[in-house]
N, C-alpha and C positions, 0 to 999 in steps of 0.2 A: 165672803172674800177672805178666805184661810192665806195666802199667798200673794199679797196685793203689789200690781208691775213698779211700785212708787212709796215707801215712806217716807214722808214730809215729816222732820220734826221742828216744829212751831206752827203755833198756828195764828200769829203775827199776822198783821197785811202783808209780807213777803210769802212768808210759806201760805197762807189762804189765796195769791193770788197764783203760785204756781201750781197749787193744787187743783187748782177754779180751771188753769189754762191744759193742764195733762188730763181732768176728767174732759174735756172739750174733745183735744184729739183721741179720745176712746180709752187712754190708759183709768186702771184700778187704784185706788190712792186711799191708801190710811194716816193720817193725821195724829202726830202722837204731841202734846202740851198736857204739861200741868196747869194750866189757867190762872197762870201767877202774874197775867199781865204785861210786863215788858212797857217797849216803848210804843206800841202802838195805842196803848192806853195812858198813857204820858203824855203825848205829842198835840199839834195843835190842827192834823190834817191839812195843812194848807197844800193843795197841789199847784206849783209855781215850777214855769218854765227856769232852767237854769244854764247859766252859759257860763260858768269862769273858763271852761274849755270846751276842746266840740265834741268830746265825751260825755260830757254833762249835758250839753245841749242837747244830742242825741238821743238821750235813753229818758228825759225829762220829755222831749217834744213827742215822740211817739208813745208816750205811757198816759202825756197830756187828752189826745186822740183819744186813747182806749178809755177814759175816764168819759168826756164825751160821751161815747157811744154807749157806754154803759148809763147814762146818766135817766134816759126816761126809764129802763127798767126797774134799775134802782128806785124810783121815785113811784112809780105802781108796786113791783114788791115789796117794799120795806123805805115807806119813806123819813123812818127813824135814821136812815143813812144821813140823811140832811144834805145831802149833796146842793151847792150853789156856786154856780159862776159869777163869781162878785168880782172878779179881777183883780187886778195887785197895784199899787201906786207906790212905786218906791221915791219916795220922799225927797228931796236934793235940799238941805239946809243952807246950803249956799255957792257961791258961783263956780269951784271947783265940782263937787257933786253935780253942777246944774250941766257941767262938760261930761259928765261921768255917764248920767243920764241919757247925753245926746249917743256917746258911744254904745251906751246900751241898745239903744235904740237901734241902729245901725246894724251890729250882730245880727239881734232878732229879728229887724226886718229881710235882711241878708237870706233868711231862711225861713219867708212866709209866715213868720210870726205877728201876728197882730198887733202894733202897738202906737202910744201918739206921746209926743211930747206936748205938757204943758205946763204954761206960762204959771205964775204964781197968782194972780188973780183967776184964771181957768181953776187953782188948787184949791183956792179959797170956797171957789162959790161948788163945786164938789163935794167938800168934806169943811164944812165951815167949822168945824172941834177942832181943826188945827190951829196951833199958835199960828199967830200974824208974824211978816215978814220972813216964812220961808222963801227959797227962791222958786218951786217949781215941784214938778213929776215926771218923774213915766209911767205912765199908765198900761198896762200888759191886760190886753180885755180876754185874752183865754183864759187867767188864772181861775181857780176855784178856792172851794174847801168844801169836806167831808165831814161828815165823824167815824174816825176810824173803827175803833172796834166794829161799830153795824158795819159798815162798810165787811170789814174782814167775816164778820157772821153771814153775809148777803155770799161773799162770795164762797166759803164753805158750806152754804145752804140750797145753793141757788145754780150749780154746777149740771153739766150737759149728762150727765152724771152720776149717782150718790155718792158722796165723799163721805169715809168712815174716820171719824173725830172722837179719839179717846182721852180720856181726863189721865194723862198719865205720863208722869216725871222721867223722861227717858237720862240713862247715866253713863251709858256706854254704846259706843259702835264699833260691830265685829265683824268687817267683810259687810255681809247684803244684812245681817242682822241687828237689830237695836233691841240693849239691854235695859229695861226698866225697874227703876227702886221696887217696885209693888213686886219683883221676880220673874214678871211676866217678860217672854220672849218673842220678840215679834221679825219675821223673814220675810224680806221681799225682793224684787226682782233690782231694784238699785234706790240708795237712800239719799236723802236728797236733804240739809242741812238748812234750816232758816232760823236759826235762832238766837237770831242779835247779838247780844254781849254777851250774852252766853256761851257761843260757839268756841271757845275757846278750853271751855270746861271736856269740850269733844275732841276738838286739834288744839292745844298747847302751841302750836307751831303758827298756829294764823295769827298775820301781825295787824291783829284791834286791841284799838286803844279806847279806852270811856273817856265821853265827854259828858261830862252832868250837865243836866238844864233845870232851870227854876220855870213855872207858871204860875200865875195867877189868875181869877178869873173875878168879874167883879158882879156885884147886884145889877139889878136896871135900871133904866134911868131913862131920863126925857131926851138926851143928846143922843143921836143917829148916827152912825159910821156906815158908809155903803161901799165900801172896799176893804182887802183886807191892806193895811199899811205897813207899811218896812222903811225903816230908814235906809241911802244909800247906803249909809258905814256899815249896815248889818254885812256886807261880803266883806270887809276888812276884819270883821270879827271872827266870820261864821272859819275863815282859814288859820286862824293864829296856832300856835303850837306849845305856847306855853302862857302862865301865868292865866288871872282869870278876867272875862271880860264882858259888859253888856252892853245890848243894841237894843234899840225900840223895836217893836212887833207886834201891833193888832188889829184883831181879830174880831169883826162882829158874829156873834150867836144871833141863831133864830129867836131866841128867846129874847133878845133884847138885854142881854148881859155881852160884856168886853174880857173878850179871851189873851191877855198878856206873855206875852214873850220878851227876849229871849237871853240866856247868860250860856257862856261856857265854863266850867271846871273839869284839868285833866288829872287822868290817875288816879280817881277816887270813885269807889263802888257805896259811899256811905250814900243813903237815901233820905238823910235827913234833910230838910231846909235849913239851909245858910241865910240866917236875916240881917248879914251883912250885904251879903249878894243881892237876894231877893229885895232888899232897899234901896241898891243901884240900878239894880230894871226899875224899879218902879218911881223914881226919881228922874233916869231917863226918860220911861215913858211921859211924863207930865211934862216934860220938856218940850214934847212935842204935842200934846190934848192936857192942857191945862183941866179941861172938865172932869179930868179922870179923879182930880180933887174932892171932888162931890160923892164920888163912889165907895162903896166899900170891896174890900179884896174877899169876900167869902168862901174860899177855898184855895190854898196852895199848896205847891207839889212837886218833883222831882220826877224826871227821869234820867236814862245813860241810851245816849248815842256809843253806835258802835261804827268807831271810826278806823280808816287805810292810813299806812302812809302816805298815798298820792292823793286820799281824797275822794276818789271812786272804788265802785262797792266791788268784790270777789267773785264773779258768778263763772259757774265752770265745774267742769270733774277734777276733781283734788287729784295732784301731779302726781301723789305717792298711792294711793287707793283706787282700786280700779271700779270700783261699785260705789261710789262717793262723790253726789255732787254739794257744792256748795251757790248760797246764794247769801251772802253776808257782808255787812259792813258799809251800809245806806245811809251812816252819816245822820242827819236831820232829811232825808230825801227819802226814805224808805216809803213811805205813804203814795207820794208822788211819781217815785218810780218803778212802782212794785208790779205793773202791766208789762213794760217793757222786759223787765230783769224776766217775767214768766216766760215770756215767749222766748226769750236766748237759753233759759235751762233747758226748755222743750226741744227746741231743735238741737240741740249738745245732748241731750239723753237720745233723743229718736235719731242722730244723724241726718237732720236735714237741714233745707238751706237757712243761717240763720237771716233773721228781719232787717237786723243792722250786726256793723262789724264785731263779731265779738275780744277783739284782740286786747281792747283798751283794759277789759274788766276779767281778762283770764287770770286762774291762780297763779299761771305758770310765770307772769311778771314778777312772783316773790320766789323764785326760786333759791335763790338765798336761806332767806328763811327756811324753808321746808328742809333743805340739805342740813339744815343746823338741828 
């Protein structure tokens, strides 16, 4: 493959899963990463339907599906993906949230989402680690989780296909060409951008912003979590715009260790842990699993969300580049909605009809930017 119809650069769950979906319909695809990680290796894979809009809902509910359907393969070829449909209980601490809840519900049902409200005694005997005297949940029985990276290896492994995947630091795009630090020159028939926070190092002009996030992840223990949990307020957090902030978030591992989430910090690329921050997750969290007390934190860690102004990701041919698409700026949803986002590049590169409307996530909404 001298000439491949597709260079992908990232090979992230966004770019692995646009590659996965252009070897499907028959295109040639080269994969250019340095394997430096990113946030797919950061994140906590939780795949959750999302609704703050019906753009989110959209491109979350059908990417939900693809995960689905991918899900027994995954699980014979490589079932280090970990792929499980535990479903999601977002939390209602009290009787506002316990309304917040009901409206949740309502959306999602609205759109053949699977979901139930329940009572705080129903929460109780569910997830008995929770502190007493919440008021309740909603419980959303599609949700899952993955582990991303296998996930992202499955599907640059596992393609209709071979996808060609090179270890190599791309630093420039020229027209249909991508320049790499190693010298090396690589041409293809249209390139196709996925590379998180980084993508800026490529356009200057695209408007992402980093949001740092803290993890922790803890030992084992005798206490059982059979959902993954969120507090309601986590959407009051996940949208803020400045200053910094934390929500409960967790996650049971197969292993029997508790995967902690979540904080924001903007404007900063530093990758160190803040054990100011990382004290206030973990502070919250116990507010909500008092047993997380028992535990130890054996690993923590950073990543950078690459975030829009609106909040929805960029997928589209770049307004000002005619051989240049983009697929950037997932937020904490990249994982989640990295099926859908493939299939809207595909049909925007091949010209055909897309699956859903692509208007919400086109670059050509910043035109502003771009013109500057």
């Amino acid at each position: 493959m001298h000439n491949p119809d597709v260079i992908v650069i990232g090979a992230g769950i966004v770019g692995a899963a646009c590659a996965h979906a252009l070897a499907h319909v028959g295109q040639s695809v080269l994969v250019l990463d340095a394997r430096l990680g990113g946030a797919t290796h950061a994140g906590m894979g939780h795949l959750v339907v999302m609704d703050d809009n019906p753009a989110e809902l959209a491109l979350s509910q059908a990417s939900l599906a693809q995960w689905h359907a991918w899900a027994p393969r995954m699980a014979a070829e490589a079932p280090h993906t970990a792929f499980h449909a535990c479903g999601t209980l977002w939390v209602a601490a009290d009787a506002e949230e316990m309304q917040e809840a009901e409206h949740k519900r309502q959306r999602l049902q609205a759109h053949g989402i699977a979901c139930e409200l329940l009572g705080a005694a129903q929460l109780a005997a569910l997830e008995p680690v929770l502190r007493p005297g919440l008021h309740g949940a909603l419980r959303v029985c599609g949700d899952g989780m993955v582990y991303a990276p296998s996930a992202a290896e499955w599907l640059l492994g596992h393609a209709a296909r071979p996808i060609r995947v090179e270890a190599r630091r791309a630093c420039r795009i020229d027209g249909r060409r991508v320049h790499c630090e190693d010298g090396s020159v690589h041409e293809g028939g249209a390139v196709l951008l996925a590379a998180g926070i980084h993508a800026t190092q490529f356009c200057p002009e695209l408007p992402l912003r980093p949001k740092k996030g803290h993890l922790a992840i803890t030992d084992r223990g005798s206490a059982t979590v059979h959902h993954q949990l969120v507090e309601l307020g986590y959407v009051k957090n996940a949208h803020q715009t400045e200053g910094t902030s934390v929500a409960f978030n967790l996650q049971p591992r197969p292993t029997g260790q508790w995967l902690l989430g979540s904080s924001r910090q903007f404007d900063t690329l530093d990758p160190a842990v803040d054990n100011a921050v990382l004290a206030r997750m973990l502070r919250r969290a116990m507010e909500y699993v008092p047993a997380l007390a028992d535990r130890n934190a054996i690993r923590t860690w950073t990543g950078f969300r690459a975030a829009t102004p609106d909040g929805l990701p960029i997928i589209g041919r770049h307004p000002e580049h005619a051989h240049l698409w983009l697929a950037v700026g997932h937020e904490g949803l990249g994982v989640t909605t990295a099926p859908a986002t493939a299939d809207l590049v595909v049909a925007s590169l091949l010209g055909t009809a897309p699956p859903t409307d692509p208007a919400p996530y086109a670059p050509t909404r910043f035109a502003q930017e771009y013109a500057a």
